[in-house]
C-alpha positions as CSV (number, residue, x, y, z in Angstrom):
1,X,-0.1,21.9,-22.8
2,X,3.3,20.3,-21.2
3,X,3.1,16.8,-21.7
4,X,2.5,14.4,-18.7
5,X,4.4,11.7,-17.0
6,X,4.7,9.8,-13.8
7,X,7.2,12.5,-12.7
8,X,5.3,15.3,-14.6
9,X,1.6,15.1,-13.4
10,X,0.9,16.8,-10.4
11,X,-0.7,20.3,-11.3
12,X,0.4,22.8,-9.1
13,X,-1.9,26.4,-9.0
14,X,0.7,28.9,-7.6
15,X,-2.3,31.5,-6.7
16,X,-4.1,29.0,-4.8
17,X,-1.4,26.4,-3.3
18,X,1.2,29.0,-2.6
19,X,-0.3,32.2,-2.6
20,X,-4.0,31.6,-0.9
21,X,-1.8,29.3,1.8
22,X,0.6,32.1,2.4
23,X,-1.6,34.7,2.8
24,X,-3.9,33.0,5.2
25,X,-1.0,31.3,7.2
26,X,0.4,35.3,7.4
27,X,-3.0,36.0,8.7
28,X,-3.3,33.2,11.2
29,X,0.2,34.0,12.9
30,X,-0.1,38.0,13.1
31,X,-3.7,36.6,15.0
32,X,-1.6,35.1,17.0
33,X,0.2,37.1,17.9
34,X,-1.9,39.6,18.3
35,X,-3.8,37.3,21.2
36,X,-0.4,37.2,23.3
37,X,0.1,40.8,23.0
38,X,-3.1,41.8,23.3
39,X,-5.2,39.0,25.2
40,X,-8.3,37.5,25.1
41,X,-10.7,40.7,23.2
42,X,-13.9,40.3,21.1
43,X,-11.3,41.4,18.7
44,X,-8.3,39.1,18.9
45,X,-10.4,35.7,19.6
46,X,-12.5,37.0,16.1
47,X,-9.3,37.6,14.4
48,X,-8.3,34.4,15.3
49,X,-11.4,32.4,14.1
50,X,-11.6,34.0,11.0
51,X,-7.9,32.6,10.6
52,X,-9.3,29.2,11.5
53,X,-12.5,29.6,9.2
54,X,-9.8,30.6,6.0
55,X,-7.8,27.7,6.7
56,X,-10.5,25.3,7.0
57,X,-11.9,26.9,4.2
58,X,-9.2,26.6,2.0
59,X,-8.8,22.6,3.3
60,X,-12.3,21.5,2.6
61,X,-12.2,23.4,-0.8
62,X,-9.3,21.1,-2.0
63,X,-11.1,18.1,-0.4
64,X,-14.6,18.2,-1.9
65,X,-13.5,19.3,-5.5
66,X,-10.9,16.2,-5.2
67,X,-13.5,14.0,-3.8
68,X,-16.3,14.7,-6.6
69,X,-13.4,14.5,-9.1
70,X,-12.6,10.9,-7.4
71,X,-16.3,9.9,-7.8
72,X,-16.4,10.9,-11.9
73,X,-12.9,8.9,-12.4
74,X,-14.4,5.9,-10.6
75,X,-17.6,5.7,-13.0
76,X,-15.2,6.9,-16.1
77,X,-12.5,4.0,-15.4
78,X,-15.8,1.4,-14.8
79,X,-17.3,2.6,-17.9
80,X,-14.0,2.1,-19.9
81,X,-13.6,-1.5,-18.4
82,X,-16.8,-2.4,-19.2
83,X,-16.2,-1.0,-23.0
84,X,-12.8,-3.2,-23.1
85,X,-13.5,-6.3,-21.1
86,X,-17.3,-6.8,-21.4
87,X,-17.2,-6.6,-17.4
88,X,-17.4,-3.9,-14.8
89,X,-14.0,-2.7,-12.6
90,X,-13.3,-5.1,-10.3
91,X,-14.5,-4.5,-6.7
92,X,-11.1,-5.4,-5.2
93,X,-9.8,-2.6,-6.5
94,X,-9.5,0.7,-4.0
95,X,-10.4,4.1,-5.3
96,X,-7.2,5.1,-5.1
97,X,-5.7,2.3,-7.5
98,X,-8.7,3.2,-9.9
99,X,-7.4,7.0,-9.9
100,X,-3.8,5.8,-10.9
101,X,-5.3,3.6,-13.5
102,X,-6.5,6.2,-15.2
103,X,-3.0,7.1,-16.5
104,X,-3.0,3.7,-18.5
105,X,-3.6,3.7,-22.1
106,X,-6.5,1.0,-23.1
107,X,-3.8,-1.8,-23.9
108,X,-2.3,-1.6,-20.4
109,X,-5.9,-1.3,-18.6
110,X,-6.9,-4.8,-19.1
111,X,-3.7,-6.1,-17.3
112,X,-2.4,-3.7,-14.8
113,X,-5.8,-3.4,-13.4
114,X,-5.6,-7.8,-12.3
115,X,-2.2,-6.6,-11.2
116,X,-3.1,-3.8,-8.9
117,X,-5.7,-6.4,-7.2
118,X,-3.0,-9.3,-7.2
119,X,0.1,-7.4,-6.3
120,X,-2.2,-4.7,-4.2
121,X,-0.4,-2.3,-5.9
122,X,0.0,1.3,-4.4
123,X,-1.1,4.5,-6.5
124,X,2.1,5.3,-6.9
125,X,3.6,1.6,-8.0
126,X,0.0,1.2,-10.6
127,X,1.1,5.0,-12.3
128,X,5.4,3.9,-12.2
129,X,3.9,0.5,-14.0
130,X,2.5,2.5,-17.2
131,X,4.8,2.5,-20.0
132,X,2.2,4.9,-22.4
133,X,1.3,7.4,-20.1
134,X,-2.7,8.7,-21.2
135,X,-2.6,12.5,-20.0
136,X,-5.2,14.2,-17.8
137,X,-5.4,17.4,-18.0
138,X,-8.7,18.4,-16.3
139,X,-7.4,16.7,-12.6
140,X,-8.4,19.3,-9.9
């Protein structure tokens, strides 16, 4: 596996992120289209919410595999606290600051996690802050 890094984390699935959204964004305008040239048939309006039900599809399928993937990290990253400060996460924290912690090896945890509550650090800022990035491979 490539190694990870603030700059190098985001996982990108070509067949799904640029194919699937190319495909149905193809099929969405030729619906279109079809509706001015043709008008309003059975045929055209179904075309066109079969687009509409692709594209939501393909939305919400991102979303909920994202959003159970959020709620594991939460109880992982509360777990590991607990195992290096005798306490659970502290409830200031938002999910999203949890998610970047993630990337912080157990000897950062500790301190960038009272940082992210005093400095209400972003995401982005709490994952910049780690100097031993701790890879995760399985992110959705």
């Amino acid at each position: 596996m490539q190694e990870q890094n603030f700059k190098k984390h985001v996982q990108l699935v070509p067949g799904f992120h640029v194919l699937t959204f190319a495909v149905i964004l193809a099929a969405f305008l030729i619906a279109v289209i079809l509706l001015i040239h043709r008008g309003f048939s059975h045929e055209t309006v179904f075309y066109f919410l079969i687009t509409i039900a692709l594209g939501l599809l393909f939305y919400y399928t991102r979303q909920f595999g994202t959003g159970n993937q959020d709620r594991i990290i939460r109880a992982e990253e509360n777990f590991r606290c607990f195992r290096l400060t005798g306490k659970p996460l502290d409830t200031r924290l938002t999910r999203s600051q949890i998610i970047g912690l993630r990337f912080a090896p157990d000897e950062e945890f500790s301190e960038l996690a009272q940082r992210a509550v005093t400095e209400n650090l972003t995401q982005k800022d709490i994952k910049a802050a780690v100097s031993k990035w701790r890879a995760d491979h399985h992110r959705i």
